[in-house]
Every structure is written in C-alpha cells, then in structure tokens.
DRENDREN-348574 format. One record per residue: residue in three letters; x, z, y of N, C-alpha, C, O in turn. Coordinates in steps of 0.2 Angstrom, whole numbers, plus 5000, padded with zeros to 4 digits. Layout:
N
alaXZYXZYXZYXZY...
This chain:
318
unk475248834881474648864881474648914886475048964886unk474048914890474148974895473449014893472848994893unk473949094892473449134890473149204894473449254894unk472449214897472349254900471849304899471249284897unk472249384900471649424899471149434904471249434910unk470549444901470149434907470049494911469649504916unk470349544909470149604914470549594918470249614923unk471049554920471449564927470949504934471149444934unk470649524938470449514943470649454947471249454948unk470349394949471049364953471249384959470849424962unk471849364960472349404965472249424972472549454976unk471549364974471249374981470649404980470349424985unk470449414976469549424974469449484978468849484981unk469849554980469949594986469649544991469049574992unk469649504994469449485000468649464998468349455003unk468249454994467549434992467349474986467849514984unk466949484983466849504976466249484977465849484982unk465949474969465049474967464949534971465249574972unk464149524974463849574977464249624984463949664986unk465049604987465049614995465149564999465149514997unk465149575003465149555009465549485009466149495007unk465449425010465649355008465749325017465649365021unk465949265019465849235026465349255028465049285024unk465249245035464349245035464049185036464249145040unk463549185032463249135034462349165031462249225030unk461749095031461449145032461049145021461349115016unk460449185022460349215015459849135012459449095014unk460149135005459749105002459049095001458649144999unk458749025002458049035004457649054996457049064996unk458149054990457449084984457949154982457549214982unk458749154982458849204979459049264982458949324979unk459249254987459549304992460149324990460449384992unk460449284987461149304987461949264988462549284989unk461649204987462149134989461649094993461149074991unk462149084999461949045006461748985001461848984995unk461448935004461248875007461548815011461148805015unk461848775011462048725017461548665017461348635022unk461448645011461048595010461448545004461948555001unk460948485003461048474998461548404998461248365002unk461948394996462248324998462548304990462548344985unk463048234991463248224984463748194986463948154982unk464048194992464748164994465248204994465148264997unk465748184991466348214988466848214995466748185001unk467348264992467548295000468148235002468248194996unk468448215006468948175007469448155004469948175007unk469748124998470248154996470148194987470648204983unk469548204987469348224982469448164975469348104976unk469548184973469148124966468748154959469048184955unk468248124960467548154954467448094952467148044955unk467548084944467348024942466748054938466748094934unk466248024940465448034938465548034929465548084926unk465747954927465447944921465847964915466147924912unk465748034914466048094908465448144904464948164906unk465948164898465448214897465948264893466548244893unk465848324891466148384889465648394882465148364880unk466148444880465748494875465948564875466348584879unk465448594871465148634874465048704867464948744872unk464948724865465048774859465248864860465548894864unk464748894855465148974855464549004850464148964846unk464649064850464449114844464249184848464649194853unk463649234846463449264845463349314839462849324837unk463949344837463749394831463449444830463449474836unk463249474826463249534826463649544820463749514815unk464049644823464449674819464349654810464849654806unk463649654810463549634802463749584800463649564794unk463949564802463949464799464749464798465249484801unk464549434792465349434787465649354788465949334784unk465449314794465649254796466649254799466949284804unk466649204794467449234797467949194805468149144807unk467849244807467849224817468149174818467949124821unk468949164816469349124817469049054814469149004818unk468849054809468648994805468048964807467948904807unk467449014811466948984815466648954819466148934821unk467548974823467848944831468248884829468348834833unk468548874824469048794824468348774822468048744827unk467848774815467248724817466848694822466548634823unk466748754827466548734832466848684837466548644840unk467548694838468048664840468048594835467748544838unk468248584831467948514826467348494828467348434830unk466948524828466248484829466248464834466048404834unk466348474841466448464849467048404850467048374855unk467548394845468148384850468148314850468648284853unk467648294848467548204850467148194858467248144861unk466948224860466648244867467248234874467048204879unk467748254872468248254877468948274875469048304870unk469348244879470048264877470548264884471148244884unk470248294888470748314896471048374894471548404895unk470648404891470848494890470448524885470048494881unk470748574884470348604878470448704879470848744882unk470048714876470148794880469448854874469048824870unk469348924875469148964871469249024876469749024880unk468449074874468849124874468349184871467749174871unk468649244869468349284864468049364868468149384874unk467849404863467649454867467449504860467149474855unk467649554860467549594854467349664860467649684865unk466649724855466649774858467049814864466849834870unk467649824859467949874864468449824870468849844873unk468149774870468549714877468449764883468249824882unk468449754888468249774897468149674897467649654899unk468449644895468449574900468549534892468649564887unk468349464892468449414889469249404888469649434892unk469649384882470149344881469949284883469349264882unk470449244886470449174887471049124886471549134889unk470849064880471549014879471548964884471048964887unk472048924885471948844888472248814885472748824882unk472148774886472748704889472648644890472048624889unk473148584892473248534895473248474888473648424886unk472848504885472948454877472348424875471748444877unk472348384871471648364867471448424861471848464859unk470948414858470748484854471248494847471248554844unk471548434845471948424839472548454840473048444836unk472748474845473348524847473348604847473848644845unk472548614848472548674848472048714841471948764839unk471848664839471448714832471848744826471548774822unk472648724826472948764821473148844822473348884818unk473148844830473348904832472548934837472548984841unk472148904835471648974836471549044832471549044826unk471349094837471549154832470949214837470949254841unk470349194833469949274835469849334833469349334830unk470149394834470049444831469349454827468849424828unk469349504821468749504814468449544820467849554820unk468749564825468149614828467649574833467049594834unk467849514835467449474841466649464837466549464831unk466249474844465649484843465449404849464849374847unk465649374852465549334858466249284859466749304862unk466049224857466449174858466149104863465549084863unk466649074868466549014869466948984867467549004866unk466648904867467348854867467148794871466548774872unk467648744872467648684877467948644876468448674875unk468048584877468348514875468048484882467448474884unk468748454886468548444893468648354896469148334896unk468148324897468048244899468248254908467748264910unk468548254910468548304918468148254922468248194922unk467748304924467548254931467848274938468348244941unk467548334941468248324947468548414947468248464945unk469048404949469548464947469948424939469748404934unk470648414944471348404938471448434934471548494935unk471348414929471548474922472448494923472848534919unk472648454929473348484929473448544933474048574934unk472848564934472748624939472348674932471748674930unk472848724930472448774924471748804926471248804922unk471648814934471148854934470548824932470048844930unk470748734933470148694932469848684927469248674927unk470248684923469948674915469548754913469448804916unk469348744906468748774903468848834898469148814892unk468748884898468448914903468648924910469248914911unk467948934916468048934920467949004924467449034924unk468549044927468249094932468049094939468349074944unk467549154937467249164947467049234945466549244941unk467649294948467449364947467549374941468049364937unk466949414939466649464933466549394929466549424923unk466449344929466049294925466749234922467249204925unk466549224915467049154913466349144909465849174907unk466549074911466149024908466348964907466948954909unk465948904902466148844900465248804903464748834904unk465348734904465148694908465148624903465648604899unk464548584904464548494902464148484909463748504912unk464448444909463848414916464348394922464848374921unk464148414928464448404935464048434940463448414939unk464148464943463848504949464048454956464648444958unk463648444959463748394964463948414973464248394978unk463348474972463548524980463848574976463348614975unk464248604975464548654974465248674980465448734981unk465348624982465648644989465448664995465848684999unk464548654996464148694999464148764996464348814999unk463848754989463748844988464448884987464348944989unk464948854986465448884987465848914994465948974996unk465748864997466048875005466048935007466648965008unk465148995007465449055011465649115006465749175007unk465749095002466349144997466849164997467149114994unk467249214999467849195001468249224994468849224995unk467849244986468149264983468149174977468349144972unk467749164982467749054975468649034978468949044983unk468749004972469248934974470048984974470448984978unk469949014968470449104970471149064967471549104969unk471349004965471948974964472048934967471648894968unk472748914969472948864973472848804971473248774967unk472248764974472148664971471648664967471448614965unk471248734965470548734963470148714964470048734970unk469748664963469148634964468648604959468148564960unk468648634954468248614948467548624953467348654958unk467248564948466348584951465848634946465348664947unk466148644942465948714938465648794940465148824939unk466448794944466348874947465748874951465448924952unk465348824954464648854957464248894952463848934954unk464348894945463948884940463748964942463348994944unk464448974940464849024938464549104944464349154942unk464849054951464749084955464049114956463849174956unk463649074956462649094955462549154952462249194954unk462849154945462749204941463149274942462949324940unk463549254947464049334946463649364954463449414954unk463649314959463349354965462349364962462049374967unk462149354956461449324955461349404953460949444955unk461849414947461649464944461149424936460649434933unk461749364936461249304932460649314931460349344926unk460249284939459649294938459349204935459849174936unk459049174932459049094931458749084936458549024935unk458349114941458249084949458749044951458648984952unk459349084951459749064955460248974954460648954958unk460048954948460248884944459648844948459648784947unk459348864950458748814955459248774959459348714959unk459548814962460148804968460548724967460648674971unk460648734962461148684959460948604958460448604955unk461148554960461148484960461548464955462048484955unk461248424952461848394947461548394937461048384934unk462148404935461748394925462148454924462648454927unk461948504918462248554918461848584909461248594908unk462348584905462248634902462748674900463348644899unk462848754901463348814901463148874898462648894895unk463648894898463748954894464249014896464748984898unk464149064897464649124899464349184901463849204903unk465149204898465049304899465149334906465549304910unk464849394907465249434911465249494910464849544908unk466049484912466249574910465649634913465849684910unk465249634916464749694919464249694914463849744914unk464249654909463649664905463949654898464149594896unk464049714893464349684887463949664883463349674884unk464349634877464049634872463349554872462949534868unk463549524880462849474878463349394882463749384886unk463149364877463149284882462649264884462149274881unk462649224891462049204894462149124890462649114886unk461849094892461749014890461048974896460649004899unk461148904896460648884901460748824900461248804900unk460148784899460348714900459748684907459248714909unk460048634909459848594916459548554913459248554908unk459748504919459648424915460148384915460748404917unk460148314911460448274909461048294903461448244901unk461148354901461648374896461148394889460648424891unk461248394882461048444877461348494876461848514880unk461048534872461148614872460748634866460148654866unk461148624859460648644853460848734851461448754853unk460548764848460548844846460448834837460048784834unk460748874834460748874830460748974823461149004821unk460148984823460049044819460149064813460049034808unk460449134813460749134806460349224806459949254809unk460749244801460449304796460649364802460349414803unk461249334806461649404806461949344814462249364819unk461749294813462349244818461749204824461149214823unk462049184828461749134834462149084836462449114841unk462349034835462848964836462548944842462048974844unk462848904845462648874850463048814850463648824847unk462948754852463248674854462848624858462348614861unk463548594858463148524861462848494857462348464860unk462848474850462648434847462348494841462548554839unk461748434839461848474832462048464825461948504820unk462548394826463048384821463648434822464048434817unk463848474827464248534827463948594825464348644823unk463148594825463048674821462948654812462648694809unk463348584809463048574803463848584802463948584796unk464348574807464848574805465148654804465648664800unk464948684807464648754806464548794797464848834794unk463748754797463548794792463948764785464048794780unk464048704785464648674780465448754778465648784774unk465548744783466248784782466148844783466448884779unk465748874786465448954784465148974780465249024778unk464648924778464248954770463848974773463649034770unk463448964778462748994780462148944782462448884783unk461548934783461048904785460748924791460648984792unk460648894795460548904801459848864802459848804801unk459448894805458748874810458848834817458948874822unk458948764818459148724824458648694826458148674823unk458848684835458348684838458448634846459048634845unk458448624849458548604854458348624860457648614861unk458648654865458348704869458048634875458348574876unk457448654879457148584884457748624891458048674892unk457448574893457748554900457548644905457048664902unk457748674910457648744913457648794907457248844908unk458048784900457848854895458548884898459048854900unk458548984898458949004901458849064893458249064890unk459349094892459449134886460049184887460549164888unk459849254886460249304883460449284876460149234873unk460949314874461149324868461449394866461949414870unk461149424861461749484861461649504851461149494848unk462349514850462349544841461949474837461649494832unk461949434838461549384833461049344835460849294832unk460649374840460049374843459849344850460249344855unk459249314851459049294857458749374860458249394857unk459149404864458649454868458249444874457849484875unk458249384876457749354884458049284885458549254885unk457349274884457349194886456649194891456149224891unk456949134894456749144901456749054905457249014903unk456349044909456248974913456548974919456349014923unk457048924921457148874928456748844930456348824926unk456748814936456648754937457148714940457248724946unk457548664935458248634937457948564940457348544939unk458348544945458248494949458248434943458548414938unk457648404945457448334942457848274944458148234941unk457848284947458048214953458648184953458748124955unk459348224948459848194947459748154941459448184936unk459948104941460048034936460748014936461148004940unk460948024927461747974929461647914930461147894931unk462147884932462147824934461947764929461647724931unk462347774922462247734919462347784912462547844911unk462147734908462147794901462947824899463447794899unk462847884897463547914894463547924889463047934886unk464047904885464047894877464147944875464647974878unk463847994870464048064869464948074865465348124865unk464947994863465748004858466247994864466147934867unk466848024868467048014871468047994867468347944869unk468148034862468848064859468648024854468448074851unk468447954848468247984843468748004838468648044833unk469447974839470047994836470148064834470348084829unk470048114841469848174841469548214834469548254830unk469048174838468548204833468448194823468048224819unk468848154821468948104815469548174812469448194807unk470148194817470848214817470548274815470748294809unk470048304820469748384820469548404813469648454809unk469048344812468648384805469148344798468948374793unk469448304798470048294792470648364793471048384788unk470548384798471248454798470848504796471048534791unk470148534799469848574796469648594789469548654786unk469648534786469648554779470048564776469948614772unk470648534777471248574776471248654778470948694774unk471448664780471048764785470648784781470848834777unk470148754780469548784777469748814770469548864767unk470148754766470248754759470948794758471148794752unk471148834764471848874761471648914766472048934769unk470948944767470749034770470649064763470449124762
C-alpha cells in the first residue's frame, strides 16, 4: 500500500502552482483561470481509455460532536461501494490539526484493504474510492484515487474526456512520471478556480466528485455532472455522501444512525463542513455527453458480497 501525507507538495509543482503563472496560453472564456483549447473526445495516440466503467464514490462530513466511530464509518463506506470497481481502491482522511489530507492506495480490489483501514477518532473529513479505470493505468499510483493537482486531492466516477486540453497549459498537471488519469482536470478547475462550480462548466464528460483542499479547512467540496449518481445522506452531527444509496443504508446499519437521503440532480455543487451543507450552489454541466451504451452500476459483485460478509464481522468485534 502506498501511503501519502498530503502536506508534501509534488516535487515539480515549483514550476506551476494554483493561481501562478502556468504556459501561456490564452484566459478562459467564463472563468479566467484555466485556458481553453476546445472541445474534443479523441484520445491521445497511444492512450487507452476504455469508455465502458464506472467507479464509486463515498466520504463523510463530521462534526467534532458526533460520536460515529471514524474507522468503522469508513470500512462501511468502503463495503457499500466496493461492488462498483475493483482496479484500485484508495481513502483519505483529514482531522483539524491536518495542514493537508492523509492519503492510502493501492493496486488491489476493496477486500484487500478494509481490514487495515485506520482513521484517526480526530478525523472530521473522509473520502474513499473503489476504481473501474478508464484511462490512466492503475499501475501508475498517481492514477488511482485519490487524485492530486496541488493543494486539492480528490476522488472521481465518471470520465473526463478533454482533460488533456485543460490540462496542457499547466505546467504544475501530470506532476508524475506516466500520469495521465482523466480525473486531475477535475481537480485542476478547482485548485487554479478557487473551487468556483463555474469552472466544471469547462468539463466534457460524466462526473460525479468529491475533494479537499488543503487552502480551505475543515470543508469538502462535492459536485455531481452528468451521467454518474451522487446521493448525500444527513445525520444529527454527520453528512454521508455516495454513489448509491444502498451505501448510505450500509452506513446507517453499522453506525447506529438515521440519515435523511436524497439524490443530489445533475449541476448540484456543495460545501460541506462539521456535519453540514454550508453552500450549495448551481452548474451548468455539459449535456451533450451520452454513454454509449448503458453501464451496469454492479461492476465487482464478488467484491461487493466479500465487503459486506467481512464488515460484519468488524462490526461485531468493535
């Protein structure tokens, strides 16, 4: 498993950073912060993006008061999702006194990593992800989920289709060698945006996401596009978030809470901080992408069968 603190910078990001000076090229026509080249959907030479996948998607919101127990909150989550994908699987946490996120990974399906998830009782902000890859090797760490660009780690469902346009004149994108997920566009909007949800206009493709940046404590952003789900789920003290909403019931089973769920529509963008929706807020995500043919949401279902047969176990010897 490879494990990363998120305060350490990547090791080129000196040459680009959110908000300096990037290639030149010229200013975006809504946001003014990430160029434009235009809009295209062919893959680079050599590239391989297999369209028909899907990921999951999962995280938390606490506030300090909530007596929900972090560690146990995070394998449900991870249970609940892990039938979605099994290229990778990955988390990462964030507690007050952080500067940057914790970040896990690895190169496994989610039944490898749920006995040794581990969040500190201090964490206030969790994601997690279970990866179906579409283009970016999972044999390449950076590509898998979470993803970073800067100040910002994030988790992704969907596919981003021009991200090697938006990406291009940045010279802090692509900061590891063989990088190429189509994610980091996400990512990128948000860190040079100052996560404005303007700046998801930008994007071609199916997208629902979620991520922190270290410039802003204490809050997760969240967004869904189109073609992916994205359910939220409200508690006394708590704020769930998934792909499905048979993961936030997987949730309220093993924690002992009830939750208020809901299905967030197509351009919803959301703060989150201590338990709470702090701003919620409208895109307007590109209509115009259609998958090609339908995506079955069960991708792993052995996974997912393994996940919640081992969780109970866990649950019953916390």
């Amino acid at each position: 498993m490879s494990t990363l603190n998120g305060g350490s910078p990547p090791k080129n990001q000196a040459r680009g950073s959110p908000g300096a000076a990037s290639k030149p090229a010229s200013t975006s026509r809504r946001t003014g912060f990430v160029p434009i080249i235009g809009r295209g959907t062919a893959s680079p030479a050599g590239v391989s993006t297999r369209i028909h996948t899907i990921c999951g998607i999962a995280g938390y919101s606490l506030s300090a008061r909530s007596d929900v127990d972090r560690t146990l909150a995070a394998q449900s989550l991870l249970a609940g999702i892990a039938e979605r994908g099994a290229d990778a699987v990955g988390y990462a946490h964030r507690s007050p006194d952080d500067a940057c996120a914790v970040v896990a990974k690895q190169r496994t399906p989610a039944s490898r990593l749920l006995d040794t998830i581990a969040v500190p009782a201090s964490a206030t902000e969790l994601l997690v992800h279970v990866r179906d890859y579409t283009k970016g090797h999972p044999s390449i760490a950076a590509n898998n989920h979470p993803v970073r660009h800067g100040p910002v780690v994030g988790i992704h469902n969907g596919i981003i289709l021009n991200d090697d346009e938006l990406l291009e004149p940045l010279r802090c994108a692509r900061c590891e060698p063989r990088m190429t997920v189509d994610s980091e566009a996400i990512f990128a909007l948000a860190a040079h945006s100052g996560n404005d949800p303007r700046a998801l206009e930008e994007l071609t493709g199916s997208m629902a996401a979620a991520w922190l940046d270290a410039r802003v404590a204490g809050t997760i952003f969240a967004a869904r596009g189109v073609g992916r789900p994205l359910w939220i789920g409200k508690g006394k003290h708590e704020l769930f978030f998934a792909s499905t909403r048979a993961a936030l019931e997987v949730v309220e089973r093993y924690s002992r809470i009830r939750l208020r769920k809901r299905e967030l529509g197509e351009g919803a963008f959301l703060e989150l901080s201590a338990g709470r929706i702090t701003r919620e807020e409208r895109f307007r995500p590109d209509h115009s992408y259609r998958d090609s043919v339908p995506l079955p949401a069960v991708r792993a279902p052995g996974e997912g069968v393994s996940c919640l047969e081992r969780l109970a176990v866990l649950a019953a010897a916390a």
